[in-house]
C-alpha positions in Angstrom: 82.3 90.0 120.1 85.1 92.4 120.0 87.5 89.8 119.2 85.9 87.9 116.2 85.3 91.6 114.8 89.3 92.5 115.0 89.8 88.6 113.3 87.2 89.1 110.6 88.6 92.5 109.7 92.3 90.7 110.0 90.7 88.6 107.7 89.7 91.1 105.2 93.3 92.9 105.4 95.1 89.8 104.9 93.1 89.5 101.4 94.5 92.5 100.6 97.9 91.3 101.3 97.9 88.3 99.6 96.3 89.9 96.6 98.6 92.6 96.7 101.7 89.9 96.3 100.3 88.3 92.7 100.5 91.3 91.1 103.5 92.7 89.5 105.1 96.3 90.9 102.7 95.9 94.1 104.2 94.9 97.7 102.7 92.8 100.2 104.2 94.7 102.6 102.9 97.7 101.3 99.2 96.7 101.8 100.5 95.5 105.6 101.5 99.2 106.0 98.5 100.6 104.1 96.5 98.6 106.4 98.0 99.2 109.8 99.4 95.2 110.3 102.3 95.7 109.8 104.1 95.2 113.3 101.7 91.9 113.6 102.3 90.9 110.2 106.7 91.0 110.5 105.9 89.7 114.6 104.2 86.6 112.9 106.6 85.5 110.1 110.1 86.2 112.5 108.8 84.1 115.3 107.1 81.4 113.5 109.1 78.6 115.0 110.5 80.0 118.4 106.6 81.3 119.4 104.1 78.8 117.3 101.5 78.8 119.5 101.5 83.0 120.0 102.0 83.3 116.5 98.8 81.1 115.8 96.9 82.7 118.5 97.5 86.6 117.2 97.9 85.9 113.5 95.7 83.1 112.3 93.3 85.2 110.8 95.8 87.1 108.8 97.2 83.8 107.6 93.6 82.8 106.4 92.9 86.0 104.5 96.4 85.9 102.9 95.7 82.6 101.5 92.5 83.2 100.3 93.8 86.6 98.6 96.5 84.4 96.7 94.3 82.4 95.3 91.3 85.2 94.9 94.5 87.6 93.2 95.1 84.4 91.1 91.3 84.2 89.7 90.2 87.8 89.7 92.8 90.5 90.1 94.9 88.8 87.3 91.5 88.4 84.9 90.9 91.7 85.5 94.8 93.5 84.9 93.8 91.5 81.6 90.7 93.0 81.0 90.7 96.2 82.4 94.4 96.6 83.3 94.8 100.1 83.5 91.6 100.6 85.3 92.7 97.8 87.7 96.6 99.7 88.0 94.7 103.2 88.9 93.1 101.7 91.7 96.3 99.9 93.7 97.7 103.4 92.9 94.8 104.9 94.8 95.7 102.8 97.8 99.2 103.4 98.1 98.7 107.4 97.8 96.1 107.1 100.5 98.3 105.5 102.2 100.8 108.1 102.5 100.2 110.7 105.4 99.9 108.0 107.9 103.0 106.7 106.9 104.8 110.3 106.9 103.4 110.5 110.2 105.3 107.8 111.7 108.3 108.6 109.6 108.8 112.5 111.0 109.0 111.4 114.5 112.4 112.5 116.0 115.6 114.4 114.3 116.3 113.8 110.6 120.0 112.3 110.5 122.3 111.7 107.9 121.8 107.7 107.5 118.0 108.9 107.0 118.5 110.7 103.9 120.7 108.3 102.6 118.4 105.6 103.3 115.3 107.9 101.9 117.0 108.3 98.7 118.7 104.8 98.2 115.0 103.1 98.5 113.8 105.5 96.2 116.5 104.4 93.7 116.2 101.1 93.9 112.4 100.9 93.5 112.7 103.0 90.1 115.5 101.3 89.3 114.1 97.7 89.5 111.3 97.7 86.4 114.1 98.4 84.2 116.0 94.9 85.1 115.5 92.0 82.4 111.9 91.4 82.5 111.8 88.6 79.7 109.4 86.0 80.8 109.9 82.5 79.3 107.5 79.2 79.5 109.7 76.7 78.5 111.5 75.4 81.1 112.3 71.8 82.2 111.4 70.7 85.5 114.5 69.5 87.1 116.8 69.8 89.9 118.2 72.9 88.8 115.1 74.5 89.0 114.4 73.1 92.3 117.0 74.9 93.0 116.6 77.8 91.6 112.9 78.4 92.7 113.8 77.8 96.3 116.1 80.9 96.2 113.9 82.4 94.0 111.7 82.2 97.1 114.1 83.1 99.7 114.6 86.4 97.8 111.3 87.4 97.0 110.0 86.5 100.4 112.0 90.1 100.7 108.9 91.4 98.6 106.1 90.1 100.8 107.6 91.4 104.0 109.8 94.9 103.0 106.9 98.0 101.7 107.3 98.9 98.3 109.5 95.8 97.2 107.4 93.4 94.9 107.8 89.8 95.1 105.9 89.5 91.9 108.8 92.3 90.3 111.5 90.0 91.0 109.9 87.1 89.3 109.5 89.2 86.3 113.1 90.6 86.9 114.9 87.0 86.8 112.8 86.1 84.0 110.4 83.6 86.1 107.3 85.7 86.8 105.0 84.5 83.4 106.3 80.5 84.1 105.4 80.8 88.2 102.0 82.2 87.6 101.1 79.3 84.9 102.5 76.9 87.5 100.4 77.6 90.0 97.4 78.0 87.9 97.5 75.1 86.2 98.4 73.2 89.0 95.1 74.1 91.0 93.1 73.6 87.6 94.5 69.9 87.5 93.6 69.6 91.5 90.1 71.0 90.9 89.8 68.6 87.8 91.5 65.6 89.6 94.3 65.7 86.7 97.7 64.2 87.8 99.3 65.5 84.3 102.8 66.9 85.2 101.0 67.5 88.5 103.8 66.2 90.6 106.5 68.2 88.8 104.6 71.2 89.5 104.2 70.0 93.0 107.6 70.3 93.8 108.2 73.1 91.7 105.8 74.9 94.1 107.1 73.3 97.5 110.5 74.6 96.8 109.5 78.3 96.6 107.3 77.6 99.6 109.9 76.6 101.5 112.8 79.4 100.0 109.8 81.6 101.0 109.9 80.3 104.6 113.1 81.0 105.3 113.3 84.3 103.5 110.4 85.2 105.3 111.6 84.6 108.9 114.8 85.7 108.2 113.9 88.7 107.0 111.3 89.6 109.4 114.0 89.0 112.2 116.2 92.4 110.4 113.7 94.3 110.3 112.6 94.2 113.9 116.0 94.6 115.2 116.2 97.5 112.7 112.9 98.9 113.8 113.9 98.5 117.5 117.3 99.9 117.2 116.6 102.8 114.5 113.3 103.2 114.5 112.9 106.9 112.4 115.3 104.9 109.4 113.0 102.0 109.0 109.8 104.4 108.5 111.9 106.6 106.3 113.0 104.0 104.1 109.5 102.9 104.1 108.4 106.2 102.7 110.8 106.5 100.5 109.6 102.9 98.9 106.1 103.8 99.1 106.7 107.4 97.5 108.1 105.2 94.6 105.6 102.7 94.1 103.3 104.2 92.0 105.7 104.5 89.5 106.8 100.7 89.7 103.2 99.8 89.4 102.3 101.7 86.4 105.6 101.2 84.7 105.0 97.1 84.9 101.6 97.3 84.0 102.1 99.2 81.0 105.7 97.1 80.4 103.1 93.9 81.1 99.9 94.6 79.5 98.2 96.3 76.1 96.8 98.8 77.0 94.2 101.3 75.0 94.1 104.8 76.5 90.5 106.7 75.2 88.2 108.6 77.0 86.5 106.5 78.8 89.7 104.6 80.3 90.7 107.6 81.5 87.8 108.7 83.4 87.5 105.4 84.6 90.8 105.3 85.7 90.6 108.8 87.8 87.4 107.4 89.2 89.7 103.9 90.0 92.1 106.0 91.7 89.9 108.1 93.6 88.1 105.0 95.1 91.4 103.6 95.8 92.6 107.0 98.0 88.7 107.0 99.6 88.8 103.2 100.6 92.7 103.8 102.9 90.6 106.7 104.3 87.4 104.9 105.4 89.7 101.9 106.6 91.5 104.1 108.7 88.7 105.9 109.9 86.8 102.7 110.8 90.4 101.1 112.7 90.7 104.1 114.8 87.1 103.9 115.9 87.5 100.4 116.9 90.9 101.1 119.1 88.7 103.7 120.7 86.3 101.2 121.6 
């Protein structure tokens, strides 16, 4: 009984994650840190191939909830960053402050060195720096080998984003001007294989395999770093980590206001303090409700 509740809430945290990596300025890795999977989450993606069956056997249910959060982030987070967007923003923002002092935590342990500071303040830069990289998004773009090509390396690099806090996936699209055609690629392509529609569907079917597979091999490579990072300087990795989550909330709110038109009045203010509240109150409860399961 134990067990199937520690999958079904894997389950519900890996929604989170792969909701978290459709939207623009938000990292998946972020929500893995947020959530407290994030050892299991970089475990599962570096030994993919040289532990399969372990891998299946402790992450499964992280893989299911990731793949129903991509498509779920496809339907309803990006309807409602359309709708409501700064409502929507408020809310991730929510999480990643909530997130915070559990975070610090980990990241005090042991003497501050140089190469901490360093790596505090270069994370920092980078994540502010990043939203202010070329963010024109173009849909007219011929499917050919070039962008084969191009979209497996795409993937390679924005694997980076799924698997490194505070880096978005989603951001680096935008950044190399791909974002606004990947997102119509992959929803049209599940509207023409909900509809049984084979128009450009093949096209779009490589188009997608490619950054699959450049997300493979980003992914596991990746992964790998870190955990010899982790293992080897341990108080760097969560300080760098700190530093990207510190920096977050900027990146989100910058690309949704770069991304989306947005109204401010009265009552999408209040609703947006309200949004953000919820989002610092949910991190709480979650983390309230993992430790009481550990203890059991």
């Amino acid at each position: 009984m134990k067990m199937f509740m520690l999958h079904i809430i894997n389950i519900l945290k890996g929604i989170c994650i792969g909701i978290a990596n459709v939207i623009p300025g938000f990292s998946g890795g972020t929500m893995a840190v947020m959530l407290k999977v994030y050892d299991l989450f970089v475990y599962c993606f570096a030994n993919i191939f040289n532990k399969f069956i372990d891998v299946i056997k402790k992450g499964w249910s992280l893989f299911i909830g990731i793949g129903i959060g991509v498509l779920l982030g496809l339907v309803t987070i990006v309807k409602l960053l359309e709708v409501i967007p700064f409502i929507t923003i408020m809310f991730f923002v929510g999480l990643v402050i909530g997130s915070l002092p559990s975070t610090y935590k980990q990241a005090k342990v042991g003497k501050l060195r140089i190469r901490d500071i360093l790596s505090f303040i270069i994370a920092i830069g980078i994540l502010i720096a990043l939203p202010f990289i070329n963010t024109t998004n173009s849909l007219d773009i011929t499917y050919n080998w070039s962008l084969y090509v191009i979209m497996f390396v795409l993937g390679a690099i924005c694997s980076a984003g799924m698997v490194i806090p505070g880096v978005s996936g989603s951001m680096i699209l935008m950044a190399f001007g791909y974002y606004a055609f990947f997102m119509f690629v992959m929803k049209e392509f599940l509207l023409n294989m909900f509809n049984f529609s084979l128009d450009n569907y093949w096209n779009m079917f490589i188009t997608l395999c490619c950054f699959a597979l450049g997300c493979v091999v980003g992914l596991v490579f990746v992964s790998k770093l870190i955990i010899k990072l982790t293992n080897k300087y341990p108080k760097t990795v969560y300080i760098t980590i700190l530093g990207l989550l510190l920096a977050t909330p900027f990146s989100i709110i910058y690309s949704g206001l770069h991304e989306y038109a947005i109204i401010f009045n009265a009552p999408t203010i209040i609703f947006s303090i309200i949004s953000l509240l919820l989002g610092i109150g949910l991190v709480i409860l979650s983390e309230h409700i993992s430790k009481k399961i550990e203890r059991k």
